[in-house]
C-alpha positions in Angstrom: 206.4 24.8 -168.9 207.5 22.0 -171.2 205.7 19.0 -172.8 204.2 16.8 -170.8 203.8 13.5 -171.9 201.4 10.5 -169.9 203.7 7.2 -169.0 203.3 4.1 -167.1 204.7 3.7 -163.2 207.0 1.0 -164.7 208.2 3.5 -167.1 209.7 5.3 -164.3 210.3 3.0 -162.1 213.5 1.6 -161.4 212.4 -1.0 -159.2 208.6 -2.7 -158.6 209.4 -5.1 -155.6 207.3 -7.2 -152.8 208.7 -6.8 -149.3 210.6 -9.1 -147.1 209.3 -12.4 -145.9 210.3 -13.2 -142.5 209.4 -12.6 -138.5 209.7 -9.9 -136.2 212.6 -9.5 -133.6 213.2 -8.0 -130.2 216.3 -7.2 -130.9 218.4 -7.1 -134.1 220.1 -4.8 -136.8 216.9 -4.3 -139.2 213.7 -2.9 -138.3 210.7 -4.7 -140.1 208.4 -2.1 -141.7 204.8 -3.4 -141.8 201.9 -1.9 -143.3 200.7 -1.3 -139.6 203.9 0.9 -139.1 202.5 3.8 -141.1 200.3 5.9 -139.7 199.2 9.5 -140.6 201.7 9.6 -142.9 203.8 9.0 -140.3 206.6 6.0 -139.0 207.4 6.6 -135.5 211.1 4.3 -136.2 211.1 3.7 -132.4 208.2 1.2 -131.9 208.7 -0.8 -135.2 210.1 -4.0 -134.4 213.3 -5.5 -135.7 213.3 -8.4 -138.2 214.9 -11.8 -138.2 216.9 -11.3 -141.5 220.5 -12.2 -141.6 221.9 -13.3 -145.3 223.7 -10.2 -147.0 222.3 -11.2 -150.4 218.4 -10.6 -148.6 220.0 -7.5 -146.5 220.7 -5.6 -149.5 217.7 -6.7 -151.7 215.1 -5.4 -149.3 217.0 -2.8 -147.6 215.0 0.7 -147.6 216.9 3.6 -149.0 216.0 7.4 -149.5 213.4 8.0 -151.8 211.9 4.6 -151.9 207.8 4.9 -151.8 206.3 1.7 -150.7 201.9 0.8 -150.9 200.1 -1.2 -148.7 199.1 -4.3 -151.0 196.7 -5.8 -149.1 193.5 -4.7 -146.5 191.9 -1.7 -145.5 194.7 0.6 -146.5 195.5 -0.9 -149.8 197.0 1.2 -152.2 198.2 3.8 -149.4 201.4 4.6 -150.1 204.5 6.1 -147.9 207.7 8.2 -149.4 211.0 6.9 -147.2 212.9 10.2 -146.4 214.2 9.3 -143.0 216.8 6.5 -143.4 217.6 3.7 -140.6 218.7 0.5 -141.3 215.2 -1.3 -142.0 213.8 -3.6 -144.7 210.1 -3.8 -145.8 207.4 -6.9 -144.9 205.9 -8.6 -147.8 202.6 -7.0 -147.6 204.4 -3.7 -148.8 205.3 -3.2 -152.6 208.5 -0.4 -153.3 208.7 1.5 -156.1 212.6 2.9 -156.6 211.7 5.8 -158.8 213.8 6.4 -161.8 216.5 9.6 -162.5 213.6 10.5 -165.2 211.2 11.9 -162.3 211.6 13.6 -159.4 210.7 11.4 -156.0 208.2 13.7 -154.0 206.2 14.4 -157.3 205.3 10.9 -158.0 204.8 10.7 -154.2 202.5 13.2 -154.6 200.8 11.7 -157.5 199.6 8.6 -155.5 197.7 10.8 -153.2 195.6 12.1 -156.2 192.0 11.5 -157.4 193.5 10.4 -160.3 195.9 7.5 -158.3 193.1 6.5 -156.6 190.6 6.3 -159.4 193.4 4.0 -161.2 194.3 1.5 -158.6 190.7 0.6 -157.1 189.9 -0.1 -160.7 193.2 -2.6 -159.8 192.0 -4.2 -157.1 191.9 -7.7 -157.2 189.4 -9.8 -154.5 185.6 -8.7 -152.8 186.7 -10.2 -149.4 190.3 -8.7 -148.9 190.9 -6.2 -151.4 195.1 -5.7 -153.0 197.3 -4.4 -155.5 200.2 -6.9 -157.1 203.2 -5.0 -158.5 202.4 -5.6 -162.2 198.6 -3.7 -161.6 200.5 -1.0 -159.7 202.9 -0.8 -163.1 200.2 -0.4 -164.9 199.1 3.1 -163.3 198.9 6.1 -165.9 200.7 9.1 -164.7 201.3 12.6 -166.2 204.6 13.3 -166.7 206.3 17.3 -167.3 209.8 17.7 -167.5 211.7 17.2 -164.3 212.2 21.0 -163.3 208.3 21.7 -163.7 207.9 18.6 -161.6 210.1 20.5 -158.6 207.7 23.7 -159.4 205.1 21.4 -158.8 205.8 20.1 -155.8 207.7 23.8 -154.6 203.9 25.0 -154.8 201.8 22.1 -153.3 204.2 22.2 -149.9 203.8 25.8 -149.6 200.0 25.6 -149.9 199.8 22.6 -148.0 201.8 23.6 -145.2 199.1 26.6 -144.7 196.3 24.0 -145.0 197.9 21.3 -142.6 197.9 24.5 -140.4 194.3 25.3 -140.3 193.2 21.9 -139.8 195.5 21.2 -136.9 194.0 24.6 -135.5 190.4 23.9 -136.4 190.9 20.1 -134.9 192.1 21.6 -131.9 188.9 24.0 -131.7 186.7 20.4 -132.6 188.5 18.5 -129.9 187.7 21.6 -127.2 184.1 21.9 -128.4 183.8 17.8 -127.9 185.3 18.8 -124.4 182.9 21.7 -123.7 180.2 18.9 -123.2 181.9 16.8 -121.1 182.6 19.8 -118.9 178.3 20.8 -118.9 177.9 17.0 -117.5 180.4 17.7 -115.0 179.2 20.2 -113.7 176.1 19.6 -113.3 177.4 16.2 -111.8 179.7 18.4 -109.1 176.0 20.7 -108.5 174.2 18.2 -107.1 176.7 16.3 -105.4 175.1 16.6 -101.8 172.7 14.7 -103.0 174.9 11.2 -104.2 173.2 7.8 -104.4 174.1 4.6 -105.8 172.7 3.2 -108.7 171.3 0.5 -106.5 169.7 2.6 -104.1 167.8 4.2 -107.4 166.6 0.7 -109.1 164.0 -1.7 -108.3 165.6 -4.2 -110.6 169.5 -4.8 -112.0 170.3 -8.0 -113.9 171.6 -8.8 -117.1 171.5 -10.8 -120.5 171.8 -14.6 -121.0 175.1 -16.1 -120.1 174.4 -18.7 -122.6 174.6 -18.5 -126.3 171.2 -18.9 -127.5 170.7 -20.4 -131.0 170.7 -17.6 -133.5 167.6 -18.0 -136.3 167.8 -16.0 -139.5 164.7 -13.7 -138.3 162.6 -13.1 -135.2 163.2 -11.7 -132.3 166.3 -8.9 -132.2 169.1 -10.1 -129.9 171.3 -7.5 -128.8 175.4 -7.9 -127.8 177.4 -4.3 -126.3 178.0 -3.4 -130.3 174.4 -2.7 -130.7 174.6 0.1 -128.4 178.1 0.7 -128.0 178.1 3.9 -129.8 175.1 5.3 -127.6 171.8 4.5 -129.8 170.4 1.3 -130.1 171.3 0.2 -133.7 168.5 -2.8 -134.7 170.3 -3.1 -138.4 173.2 -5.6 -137.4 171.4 -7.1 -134.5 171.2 -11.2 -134.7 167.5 -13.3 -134.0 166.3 -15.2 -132.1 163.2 -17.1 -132.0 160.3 -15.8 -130.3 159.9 -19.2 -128.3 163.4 -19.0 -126.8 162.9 -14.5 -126.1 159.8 -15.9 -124.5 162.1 -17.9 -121.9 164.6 -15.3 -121.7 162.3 -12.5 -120.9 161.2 -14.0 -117.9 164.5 -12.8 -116.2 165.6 -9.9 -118.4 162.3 -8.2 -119.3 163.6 -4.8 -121.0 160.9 -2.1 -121.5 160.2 1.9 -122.8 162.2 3.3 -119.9 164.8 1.1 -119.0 168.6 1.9 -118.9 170.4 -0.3 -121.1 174.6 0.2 -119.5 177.3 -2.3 -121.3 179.1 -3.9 -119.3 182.0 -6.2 -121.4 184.4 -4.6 -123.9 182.9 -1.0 -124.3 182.2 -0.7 -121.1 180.7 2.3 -119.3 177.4 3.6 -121.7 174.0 4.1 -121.1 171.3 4.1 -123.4 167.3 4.5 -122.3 165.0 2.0 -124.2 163.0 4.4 -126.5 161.9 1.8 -129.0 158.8 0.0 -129.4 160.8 -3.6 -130.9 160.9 -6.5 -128.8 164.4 -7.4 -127.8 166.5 -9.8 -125.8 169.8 -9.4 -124.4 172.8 -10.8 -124.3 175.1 -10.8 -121.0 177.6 -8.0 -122.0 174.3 -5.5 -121.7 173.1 -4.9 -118.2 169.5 -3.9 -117.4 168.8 -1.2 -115.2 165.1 -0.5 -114.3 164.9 2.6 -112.3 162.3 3.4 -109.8 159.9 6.2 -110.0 162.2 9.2 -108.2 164.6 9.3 -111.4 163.9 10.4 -114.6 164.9 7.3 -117.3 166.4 10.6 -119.7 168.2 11.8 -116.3 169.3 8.6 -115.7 170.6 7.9 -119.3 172.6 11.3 -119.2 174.5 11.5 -115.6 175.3 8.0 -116.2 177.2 9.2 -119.3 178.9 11.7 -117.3 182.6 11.5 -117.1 182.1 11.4 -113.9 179.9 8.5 -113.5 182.4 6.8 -116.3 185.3 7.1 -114.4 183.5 5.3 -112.0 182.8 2.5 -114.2 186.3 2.0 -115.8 187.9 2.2 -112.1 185.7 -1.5 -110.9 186.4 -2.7 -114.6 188.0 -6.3 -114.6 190.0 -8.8 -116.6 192.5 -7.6 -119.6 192.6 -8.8 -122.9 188.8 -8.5 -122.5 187.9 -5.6 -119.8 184.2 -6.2 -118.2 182.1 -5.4 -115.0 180.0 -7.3 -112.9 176.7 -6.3 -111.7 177.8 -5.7 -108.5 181.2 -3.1 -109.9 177.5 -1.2 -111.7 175.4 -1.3 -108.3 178.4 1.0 -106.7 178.1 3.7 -108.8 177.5 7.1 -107.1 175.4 9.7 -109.0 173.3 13.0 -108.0 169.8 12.7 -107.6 167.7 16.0 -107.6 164.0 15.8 -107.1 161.9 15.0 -110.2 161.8 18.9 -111.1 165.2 19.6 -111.1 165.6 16.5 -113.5 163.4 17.9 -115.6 165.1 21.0 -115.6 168.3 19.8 -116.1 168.1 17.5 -119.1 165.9 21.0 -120.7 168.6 22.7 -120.0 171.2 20.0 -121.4 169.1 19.2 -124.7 169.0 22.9 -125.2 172.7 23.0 -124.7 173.2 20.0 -127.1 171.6 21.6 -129.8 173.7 24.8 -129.8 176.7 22.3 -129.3 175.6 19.7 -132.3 175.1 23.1 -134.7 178.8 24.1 -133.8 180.3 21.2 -134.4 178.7 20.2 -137.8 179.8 23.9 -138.9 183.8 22.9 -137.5 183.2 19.5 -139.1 182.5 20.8 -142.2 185.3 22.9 -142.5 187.3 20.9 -142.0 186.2 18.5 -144.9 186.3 22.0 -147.0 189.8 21.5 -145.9 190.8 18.0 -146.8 189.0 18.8 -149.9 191.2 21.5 -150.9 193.8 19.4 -150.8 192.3 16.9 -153.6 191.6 19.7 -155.6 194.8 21.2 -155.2 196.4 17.8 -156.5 194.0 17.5 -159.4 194.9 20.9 -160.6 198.8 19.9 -160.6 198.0 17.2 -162.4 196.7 19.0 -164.9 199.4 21.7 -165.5 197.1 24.4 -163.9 199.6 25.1 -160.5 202.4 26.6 -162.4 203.0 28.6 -165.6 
């Protein structure tokens, strides 16, 4: 197999280089690549924009070639990294570091090195700044890397396409079977939604009260009472742990007109638009006016009423009298017109039995899928840790 000896990225590096200062383009000869470009591994050439550079001396500084691998310096994906194979005329943005590898190691190999454990471990011990995390060139330099002679490094990376191609396979398959179970319960609230049908009414006809929060911006205090915005519940619960305060003087004046109790629908109504939560916590609470409240009157169920509003039928409704555009919202009066079914009490009951039964058949298959597929992705870090370590060919 050869020796293998452990060097420094700048040993093999031809190149360490920050990106391309400059501004994006309708139109030009250059596209710009941004940090934003790369997605799932992926740069779709089409949608990246075109950059404003025009001096041959900058042209041929920053223009990408074959093989270059440039990182993310800066953000959320800092230290991500992305191996140029398909060449078009482009230069890279300044938040982007290249790395021209060296004749002394072959390009996918060290590629395939910054997706390791080991890369990883290295560079966030290299990140510099709490608030916005990033990488300089020098740190990235810096990186230790394991190095076998260059036809062991083609082995290498021989036998981690082969096996990855086979696990890139089952987890497309097994997403698909994820994204069809996630569809399966869409397709129970339809059709208990299409069912009952005959029996449509409006969500006005079914409350005795619909109003919303404050359109004012109260004054926020460091405790007292919880003060709930659309994010609170946006992702169907109601999460107290981000919430801001208010004092209990001015929820005492705002509850006069938005009073929400055990029972209530919570819907949002600005942003995330379109979900229903019932009030089944015991905290006091005030309301801001991206949340409407429904109260319902005593010939709906408030778990009924929580669940056919989520229905993708009811939904569609919703996001069909949605309003504005850079900031999408409905009125009370776009919620009021909402159709749903309304069964007597019993068949409420039976339904959401029914549909909590169903859920938890539902929830069980999908942690199961779910954690395949981490199994999966996992695979993949162990598959790179053994290469790494000489254990993936003889």
């Amino acid at each position: 197999m050869g020796k293998w000896e452990e060097v420094l990225v700048s040993d093999i590096a031809n190149n360490i280089q920050y990106g391309y200062t400059g501004k994006t383009i309708e139109e030009g000869k250059y596209r710009y690549l941004r940090i934003t470009d790369i997605q799932k591994e992926r740069v779709n050439w089409d949608i990246v924009p075109f950059s404003d550079i025009s001096k041959e001396n900058e042209i041929s500084k920053y223009h990408l070639q074959e093989n270059d691998i440039v990182f993310a310096r800066t953000g959320a994906t800092v230290g991500k990294s992305f191996l140029i194979k398909e060449v078009v005329p482009s230069i890279f943005a300044s938040y982007l570091i290249r790395i021209q590898p060296s004749e002394k190691i072959f390009p996918e190999f060290l590629y395939q090195f910054f997706q390791s454990d080991n890369y990883w471990q290295q560079i966030r011990g290299h990140e510099v700044g709490a608030a916005q995390p990033n990488v300089n060139g020098k740190k990235l330099g810096q990186i230790k890397i394991p190095l076998p002679p260059l036809k062991t490094q083609k082995q290498i990376v021989s036998k981690l396409d082969a096996l990855f191609a086979r696990i890139d396979k089952s987890i497309g398959l097994l997403e698909e079977n994820i994204q069809h179970t996630k569809d399966l319960m869409a397709s129970v609230l339809d059709g208990i939604y299409e069912k009952h049908n005959d029996k449509m009414f409006t969500v006005e006809d079914i409350c005795y009260k619909i109003t919303d929060g404050t359109h004012s911006t109260p004054k926020y205090t460091d405790k007292g009472v919880h003060f709930l915005s659309v994010k609170d519940i946006s992702k169907g619960v109601i999460d107290l742990s981000n919430t801001r305060y208010i004092s209990k003087e001015e929820h005492d004046i705002l509850y006069k007109r938005c009073n929400p109790e055990k029972g209530d629908i919570l819907y949002t109504k600005v942003g995330t638009t379109g979900i229903a939560k019932v009030v089944d916590i015991e905290d006091e609470f005030s309301l801001f006016v991206s949340v409407a409240l429904l109260k319902p009157k005593e010939n709906i169920l408030p778990i009924y009423f929580e669940l056919i509003l989520n229905s993708p039928k009811a939904y569609e409704q919703a996001q069909s009298r949605t309003r504005g555009v850079a900031n999408r919202n409905l009125v009370l009066k776009d919620i009021k017109e909402i159709k749903i079914p309304l069964p007597s009490i019993k068949e409420q009951k039976n339904i959401v039995e029914f549909f909590n039964h169903y859920k938890i058949k539902h929830n069980n298959l999908l942690t199961q899928q779910t954690e395949k597929l981490k199994h999966l992705q996992s695979l993949k870090s162990s598959l790179l840790d053994m290469a790494f370590k000489g254990e993936l060919v003889e």
